[in-house]
C-alpha positions in Angstrom: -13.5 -16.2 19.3 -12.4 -12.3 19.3 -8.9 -12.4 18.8 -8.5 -8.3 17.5 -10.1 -4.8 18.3 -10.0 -5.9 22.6 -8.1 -4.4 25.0 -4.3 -4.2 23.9 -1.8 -6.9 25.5 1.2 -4.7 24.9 2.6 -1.8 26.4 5.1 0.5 24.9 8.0 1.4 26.9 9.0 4.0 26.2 12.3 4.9 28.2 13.7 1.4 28.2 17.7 0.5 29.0 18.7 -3.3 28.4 21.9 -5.3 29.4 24.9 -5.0 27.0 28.1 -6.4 29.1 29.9 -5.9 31.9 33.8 -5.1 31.6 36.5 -4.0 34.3 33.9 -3.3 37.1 31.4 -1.4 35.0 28.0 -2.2 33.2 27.3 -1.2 29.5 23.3 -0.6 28.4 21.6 -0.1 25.0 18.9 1.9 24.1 15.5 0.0 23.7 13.2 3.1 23.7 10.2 2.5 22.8 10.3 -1.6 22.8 6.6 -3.1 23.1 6.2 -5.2 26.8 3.8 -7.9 26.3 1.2 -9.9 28.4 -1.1 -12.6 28.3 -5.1 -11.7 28.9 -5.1 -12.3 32.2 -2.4 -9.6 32.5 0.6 -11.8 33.5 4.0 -10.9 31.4 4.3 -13.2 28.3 7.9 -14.3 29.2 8.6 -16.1 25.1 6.7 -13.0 23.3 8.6 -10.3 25.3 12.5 -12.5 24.3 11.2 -12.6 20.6 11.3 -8.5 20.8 14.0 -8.4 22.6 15.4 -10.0 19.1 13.5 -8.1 17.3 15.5 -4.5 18.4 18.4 -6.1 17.0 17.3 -7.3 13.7 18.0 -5.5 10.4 15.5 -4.2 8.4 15.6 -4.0 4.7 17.7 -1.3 3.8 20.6 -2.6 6.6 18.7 -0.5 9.2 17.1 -1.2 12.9 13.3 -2.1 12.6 11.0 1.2 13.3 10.3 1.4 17.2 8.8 5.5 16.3 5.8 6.7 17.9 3.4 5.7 20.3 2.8 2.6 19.3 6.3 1.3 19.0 6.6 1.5 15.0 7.1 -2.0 13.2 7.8 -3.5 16.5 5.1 -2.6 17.8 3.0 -3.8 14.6 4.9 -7.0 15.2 3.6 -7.4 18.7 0.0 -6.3 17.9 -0.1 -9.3 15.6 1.4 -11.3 17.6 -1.2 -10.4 20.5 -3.7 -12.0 18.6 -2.2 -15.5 18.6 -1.2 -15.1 22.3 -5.0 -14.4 22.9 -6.1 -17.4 21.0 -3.3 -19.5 23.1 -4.8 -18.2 26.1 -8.2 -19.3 25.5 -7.3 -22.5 24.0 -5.6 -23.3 26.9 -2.2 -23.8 25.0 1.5 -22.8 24.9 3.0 -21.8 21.6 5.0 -24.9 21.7 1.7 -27.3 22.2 0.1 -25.8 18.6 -0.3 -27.9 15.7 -1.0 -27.9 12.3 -4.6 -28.2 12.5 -4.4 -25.3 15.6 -2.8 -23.0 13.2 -5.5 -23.2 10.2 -7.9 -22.7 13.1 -6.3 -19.4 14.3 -6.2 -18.1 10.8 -9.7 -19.1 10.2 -10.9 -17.2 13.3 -9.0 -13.8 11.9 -10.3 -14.1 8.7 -13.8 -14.1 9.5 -13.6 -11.8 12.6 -15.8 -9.1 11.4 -15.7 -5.1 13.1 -17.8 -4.2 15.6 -19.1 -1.2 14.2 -19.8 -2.6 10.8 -21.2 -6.5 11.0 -20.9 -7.0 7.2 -17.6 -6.1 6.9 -14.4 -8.1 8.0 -11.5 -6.7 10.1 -8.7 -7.7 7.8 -8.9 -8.5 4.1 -6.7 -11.3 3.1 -3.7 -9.6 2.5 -3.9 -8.4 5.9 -4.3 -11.5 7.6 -1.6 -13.5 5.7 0.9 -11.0 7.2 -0.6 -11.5 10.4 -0.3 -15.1 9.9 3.4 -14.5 8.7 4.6 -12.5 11.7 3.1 -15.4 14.0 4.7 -18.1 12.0 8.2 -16.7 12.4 7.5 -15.8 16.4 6.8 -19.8 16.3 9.8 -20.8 14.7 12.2 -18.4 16.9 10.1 -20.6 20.0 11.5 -23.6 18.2 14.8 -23.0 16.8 15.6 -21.6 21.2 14.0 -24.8 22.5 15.9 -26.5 20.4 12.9 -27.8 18.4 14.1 -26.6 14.6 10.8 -29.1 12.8 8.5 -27.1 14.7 7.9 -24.6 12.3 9.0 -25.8 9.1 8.9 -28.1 5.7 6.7 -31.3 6.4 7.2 -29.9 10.5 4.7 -30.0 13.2 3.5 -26.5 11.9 4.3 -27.4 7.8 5.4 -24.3 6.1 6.8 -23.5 2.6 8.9 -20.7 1.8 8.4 -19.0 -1.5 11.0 -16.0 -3.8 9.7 -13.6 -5.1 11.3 -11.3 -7.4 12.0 -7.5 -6.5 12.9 -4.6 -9.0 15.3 -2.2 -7.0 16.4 0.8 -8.6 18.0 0.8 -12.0 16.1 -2.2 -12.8 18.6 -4.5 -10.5 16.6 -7.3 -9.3 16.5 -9.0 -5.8 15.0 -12.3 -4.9 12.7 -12.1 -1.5 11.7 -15.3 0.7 8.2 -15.3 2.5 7.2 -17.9 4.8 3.7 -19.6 3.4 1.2 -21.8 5.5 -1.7 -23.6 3.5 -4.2 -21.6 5.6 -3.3 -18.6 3.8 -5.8 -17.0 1.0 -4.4 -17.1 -2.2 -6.3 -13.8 -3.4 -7.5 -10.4 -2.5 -11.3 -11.7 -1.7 -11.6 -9.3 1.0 -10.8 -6.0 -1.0 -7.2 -4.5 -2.0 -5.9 -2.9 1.3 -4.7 0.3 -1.0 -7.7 1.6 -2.3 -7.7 5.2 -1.8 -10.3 7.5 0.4 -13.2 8.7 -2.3 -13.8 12.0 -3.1 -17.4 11.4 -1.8 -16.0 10.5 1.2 -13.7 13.1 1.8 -16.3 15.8 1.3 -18.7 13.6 3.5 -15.4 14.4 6.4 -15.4 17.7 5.6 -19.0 18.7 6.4 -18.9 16.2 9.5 -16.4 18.9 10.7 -18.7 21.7 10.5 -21.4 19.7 11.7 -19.8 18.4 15.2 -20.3 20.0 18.4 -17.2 21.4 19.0 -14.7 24.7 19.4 -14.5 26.7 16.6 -10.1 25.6 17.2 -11.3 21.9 17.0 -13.1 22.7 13.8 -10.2 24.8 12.3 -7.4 22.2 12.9 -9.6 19.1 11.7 -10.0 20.9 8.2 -6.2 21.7 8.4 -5.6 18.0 9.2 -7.6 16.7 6.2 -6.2 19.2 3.9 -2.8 18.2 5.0 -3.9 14.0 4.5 -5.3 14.9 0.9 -2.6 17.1 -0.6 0.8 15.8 1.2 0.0 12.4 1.8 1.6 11.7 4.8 1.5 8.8 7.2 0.1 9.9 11.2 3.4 9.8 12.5 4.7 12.2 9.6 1.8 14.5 10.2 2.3 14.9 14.1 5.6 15.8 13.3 5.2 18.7 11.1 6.2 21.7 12.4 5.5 25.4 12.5 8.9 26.4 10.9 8.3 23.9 8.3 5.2 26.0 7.5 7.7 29.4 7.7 10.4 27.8 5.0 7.9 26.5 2.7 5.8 29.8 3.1 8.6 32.2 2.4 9.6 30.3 -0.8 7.3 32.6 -2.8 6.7 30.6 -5.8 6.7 26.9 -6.4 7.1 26.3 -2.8 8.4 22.8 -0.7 7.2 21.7 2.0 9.9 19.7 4.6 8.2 16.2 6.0 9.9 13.8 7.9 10.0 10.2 6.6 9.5 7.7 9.3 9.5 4.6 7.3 13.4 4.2 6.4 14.7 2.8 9.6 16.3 5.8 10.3 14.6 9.6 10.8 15.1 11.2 7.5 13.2 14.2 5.5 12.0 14.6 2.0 10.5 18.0 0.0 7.1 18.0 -1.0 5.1 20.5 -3.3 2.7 22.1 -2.2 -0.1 24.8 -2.6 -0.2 28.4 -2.0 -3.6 27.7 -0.8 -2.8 25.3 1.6 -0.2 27.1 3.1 -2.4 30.1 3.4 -4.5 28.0 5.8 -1.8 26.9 7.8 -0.7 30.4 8.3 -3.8 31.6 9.3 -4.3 28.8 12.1 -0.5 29.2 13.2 -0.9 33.1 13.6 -4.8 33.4 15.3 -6.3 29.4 16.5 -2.7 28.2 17.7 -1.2 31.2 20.0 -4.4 31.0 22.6 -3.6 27.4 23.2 0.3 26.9 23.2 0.1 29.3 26.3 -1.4 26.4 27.9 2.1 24.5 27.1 4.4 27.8 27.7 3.0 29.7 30.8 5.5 27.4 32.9 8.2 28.6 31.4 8.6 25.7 29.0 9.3 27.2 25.1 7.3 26.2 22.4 7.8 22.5 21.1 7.1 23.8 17.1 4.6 21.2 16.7 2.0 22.4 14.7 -0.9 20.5 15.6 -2.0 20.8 19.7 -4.2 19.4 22.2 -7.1 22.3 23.1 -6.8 21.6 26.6 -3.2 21.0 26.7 -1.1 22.6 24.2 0.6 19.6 23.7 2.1 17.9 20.5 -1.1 15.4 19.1 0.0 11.6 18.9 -0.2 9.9 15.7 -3.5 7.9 16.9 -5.2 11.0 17.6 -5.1 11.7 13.7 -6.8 8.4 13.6 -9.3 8.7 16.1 -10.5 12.1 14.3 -10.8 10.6 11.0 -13.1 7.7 13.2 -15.1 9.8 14.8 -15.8 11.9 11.7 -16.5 9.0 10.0 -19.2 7.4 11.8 -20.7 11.2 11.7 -20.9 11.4 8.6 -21.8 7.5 8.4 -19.7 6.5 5.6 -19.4 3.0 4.7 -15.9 2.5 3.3 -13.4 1.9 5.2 -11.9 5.7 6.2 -8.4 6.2 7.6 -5.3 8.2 7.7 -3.5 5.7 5.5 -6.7 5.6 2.8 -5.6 9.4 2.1 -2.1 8.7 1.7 -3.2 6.2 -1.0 -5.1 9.0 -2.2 -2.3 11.2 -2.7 -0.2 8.9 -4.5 -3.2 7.5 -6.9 -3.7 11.5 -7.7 0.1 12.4 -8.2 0.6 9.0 -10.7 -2.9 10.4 -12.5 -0.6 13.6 -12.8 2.4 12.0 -14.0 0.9 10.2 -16.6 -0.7 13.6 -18.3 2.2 15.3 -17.7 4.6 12.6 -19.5 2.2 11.4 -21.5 3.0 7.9 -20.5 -0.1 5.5 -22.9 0.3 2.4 -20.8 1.6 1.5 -16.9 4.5 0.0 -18.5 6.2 3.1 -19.7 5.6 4.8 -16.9 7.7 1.8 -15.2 10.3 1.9 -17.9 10.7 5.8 -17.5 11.4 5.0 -13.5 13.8 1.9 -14.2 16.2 4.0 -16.7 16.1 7.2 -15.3 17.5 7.5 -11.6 16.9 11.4 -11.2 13.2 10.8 -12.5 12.7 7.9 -9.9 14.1 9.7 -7.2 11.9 12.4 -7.5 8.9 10.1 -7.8 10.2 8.4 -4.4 10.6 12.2 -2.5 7.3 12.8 -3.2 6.0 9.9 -2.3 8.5 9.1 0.5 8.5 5.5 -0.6 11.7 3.7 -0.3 12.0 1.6 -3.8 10.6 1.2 -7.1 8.7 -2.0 -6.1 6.8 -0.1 -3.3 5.0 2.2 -6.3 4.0 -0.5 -8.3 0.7 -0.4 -7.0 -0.1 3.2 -8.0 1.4 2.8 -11.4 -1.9 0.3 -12.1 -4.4 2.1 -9.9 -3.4 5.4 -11.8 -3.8 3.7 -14.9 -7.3 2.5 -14.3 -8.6 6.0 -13.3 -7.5 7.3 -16.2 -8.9 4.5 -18.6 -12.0 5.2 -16.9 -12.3 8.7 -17.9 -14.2 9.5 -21.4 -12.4 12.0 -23.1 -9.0 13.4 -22.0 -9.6 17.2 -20.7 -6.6 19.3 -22.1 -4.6 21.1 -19.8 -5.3 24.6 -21.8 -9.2 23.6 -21.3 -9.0 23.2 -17.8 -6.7 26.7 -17.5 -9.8 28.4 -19.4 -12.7 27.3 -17.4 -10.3 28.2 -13.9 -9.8 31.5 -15.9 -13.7 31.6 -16.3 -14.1 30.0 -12.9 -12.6 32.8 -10.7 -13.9 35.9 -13.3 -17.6 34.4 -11.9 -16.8 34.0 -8.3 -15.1 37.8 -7.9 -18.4 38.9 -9.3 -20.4 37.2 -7.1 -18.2 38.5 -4.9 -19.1 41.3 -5.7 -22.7 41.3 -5.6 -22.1 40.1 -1.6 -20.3 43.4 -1.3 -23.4 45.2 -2.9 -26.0 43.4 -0.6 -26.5 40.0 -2.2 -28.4 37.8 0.8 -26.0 35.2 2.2 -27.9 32.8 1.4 -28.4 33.4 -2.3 -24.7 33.8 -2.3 -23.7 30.4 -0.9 -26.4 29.1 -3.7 -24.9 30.2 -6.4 -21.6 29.6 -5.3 -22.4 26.0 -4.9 -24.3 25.9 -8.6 -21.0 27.7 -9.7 -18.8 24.6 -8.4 -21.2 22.3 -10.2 -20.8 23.6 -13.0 -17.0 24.0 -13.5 -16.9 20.2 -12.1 -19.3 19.1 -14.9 -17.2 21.2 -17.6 -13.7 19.7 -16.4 -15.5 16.2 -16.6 -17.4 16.7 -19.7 -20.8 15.6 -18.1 -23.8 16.3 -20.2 -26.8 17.8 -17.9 
């Protein structure tokens, strides 16, 4: 039974006005931009998913906000109704209505997404078991809104037709204040990570594997240019797709004319409301995102202009359009890319964001010379300015969302030999670019291209076997 990865049974609306009240002769609206409209295979309107988001624009989130409804496909809403898709489709061909499901049906549905496997990669499932608990989750409160309006409250709950538990958890928030969290627990669930931990970030293999893919694919020579921007962007920012498609050609200008130490301006889309945060960045990578703004991005934004409209500052484009990209077109690169280069983890926009924040912790921790993940987690619950900064960079929205870097840091760095000082690394960069400007040189002087490009590459070898201490 394929209950993910088919057609979509949702559609995002995305200029949508809904019923308020009516007072003295005139009718008041709300805004529902964006609000997913859901169906049932057969493409009929699925009249109880479609009220459950209809409560869903309304409810808070957890910072006293709106859930997300950004982007193309509808933010956390949206998420909501993509996982909920998957137990309408399983309805659908069970020949059931939500209200008909039992217990048994329920362990049957999460048995099916468990094992679902990905089409392109028939050893390897379509959600780990983290994944598929939320799935499960979402559903299981969709099923108990059903209940609690049919005035059916044991249909989802303790020793109920559906028997749930609900567990706390404990929550550090900042200075060390703890909250208590209930989740909503089926016996279906996995209890562990036997599928692999969701956050493991993008390898370096991999990334370079991207890279050449790039140079390899048939395409424009713009193409090329803005997929190694992209990917330069994922690795040293680390932002989500939606934050990427939203940076902006004046956000290149600020952080460009900073001189040194530069920030770069990103927007945050993960807050429940739009908000912005500063983000170091290179000289380098700024360089190449001046160069693609000033000669790859003019010849296609007259595509967008010539009517008369003015530029929309976005600084990724369509090539045939001049239009702003959508966030899944960050995602359908990195696919495509992928299966070019045929790499067999799992490669995503998100897997470089986890990257990022693996690489910055590894930073940290040499910088502070934090010994263990614990005082690393002290420094952050005693020292607000410290935190704060640790949660721009990031653009996480609490202590407890870092948590997972702290450890993954941790275990990179216990798996490195011998700690490389930071004067040592400064000498063989020093040593490093003396080399290249005189192979550089000996280009200038007639050096084939070829014998140029080999060196360079035995260069790079060699200053990545110094920095890591490997013996040849």
């Amino acid at each position: 039974m394929i209950l993910a990865g088919k057609s979509q049974l949702f559609t995002i609306l995305p200029k949508l006005q809904l019923y308020k009240y009516h007072i003295v002769g005139k009718t008041y609206t709300k805004e529902a931009n964006n609000l997913p409209f859901l169906v049932w295979p057969n493409g009929e309107p699925c009249t109880p998913a479609n009220m459950y988001m209809l409560t869903l624009r309304d409810a808070p989130n957890k910072r006293g906000g709106t859930l997300s409804r950004h982007g193309s496909k509808g933010g956390t809403i949206g998420d909501y109704a993509a996982k909920i898709s998957q137990l309408i489709r399983f309805c659908y061909q069970k020949k059931k209505n939500f209200l008909e499901i039992s217990d048994s049906d329920f362990s049957e549905f999460m048995s099916e997404i468990k094992t679902q496997l990905l089409k392109n990669h028939i050893r390897q499932r379509q959600k780990n078991s983290e994944t598929a608990n939320k799935t499960g989750q979402v559903c299981l409160r969709f099923l108990q809104h059903l209940g609690n309006f049919t005035n059916r409250p044991n249909f989802v709950a303790p020793c109920g037709t559906i028997n749930i538990s609900y567990r706390i958890s404990s929550r550090i928030g900042k200075n060390g204040e703890v909250y208590k969290q209930e989740s909503i627990y089926h016996h279906s669930f996995s209890a562990g990570g036997d599928a692999g931990d969701s956050r493991n970030p993008i390898s370096d293999a991999s990334i370079q594997a991207l890279k050449e893919a790039v140079d390899a694919a048939k395409t424009s020579t713009f193409i090329k240019f803005r997929r190694h921007l992209q990917i330069l962007f994922l690795e040293y920012t680390g932002p989500r797709r939606s934050e990427l498609a939203d940076l902006t050609v004046n956000a290149i200008f600020k952080a460009h004319r900073m001189g040194e130490n530069p920030m770069l301006e990103m927007s945050t889309l993960k807050k429940g409301v739009p908000s912005s945060r500063m983000i170091p960045v290179s000289k380098m990578l700024l360089r190449e995102a001046m160069h693609y703004i000033k000669f790859k991005r003019p010849l296609i934004i007259k595509k967008f202009t010539k009517s008369g409209r003015p530029d929309h500052d976005f600084l990724f484009i369509s090539e045939t359009t001049g239009k702003p990209l959508a966030e899944t077109t960050t995602t359908n690169e990195i696919n495509t890319l992928a299966r070019l280069a045929n790499i067999d983890e799992k490669a995503c926009p998100h897997m470089f964001r986890h990257a990022f924040c693996t690489n910055l912790f590894v930073q940290l921790y040499e910088r502070h010379n934090f010994k263990t993940d614990k005082d690393f987690e002290i420094r952050l619950l005693t020292e607000e300015s410290f935190l704060q900064e640790v949660l721009q960079y990031t653009g996480q929205g609490s202590f407890e969302s870092l948590r997972t870097y702290l450890k993954s840091a941790y275990r990179r760095i216990n798996k490195i030999p011998e700690t490389v000082s930071t004067v040592r690394i400064l000498i063989l960069n020093q040593q490093f670019d003396n080399l290249l400007l005189a192979l550089l040189k000996k280009l200038e002087d007639g050096l084939p291209i070829d014998s140029f490009a080999n060196q360079v590459r035995d260069l790079i070898d060699s200053k990545n076997r110094d920095i890591s201490n490997k013996k040849v």
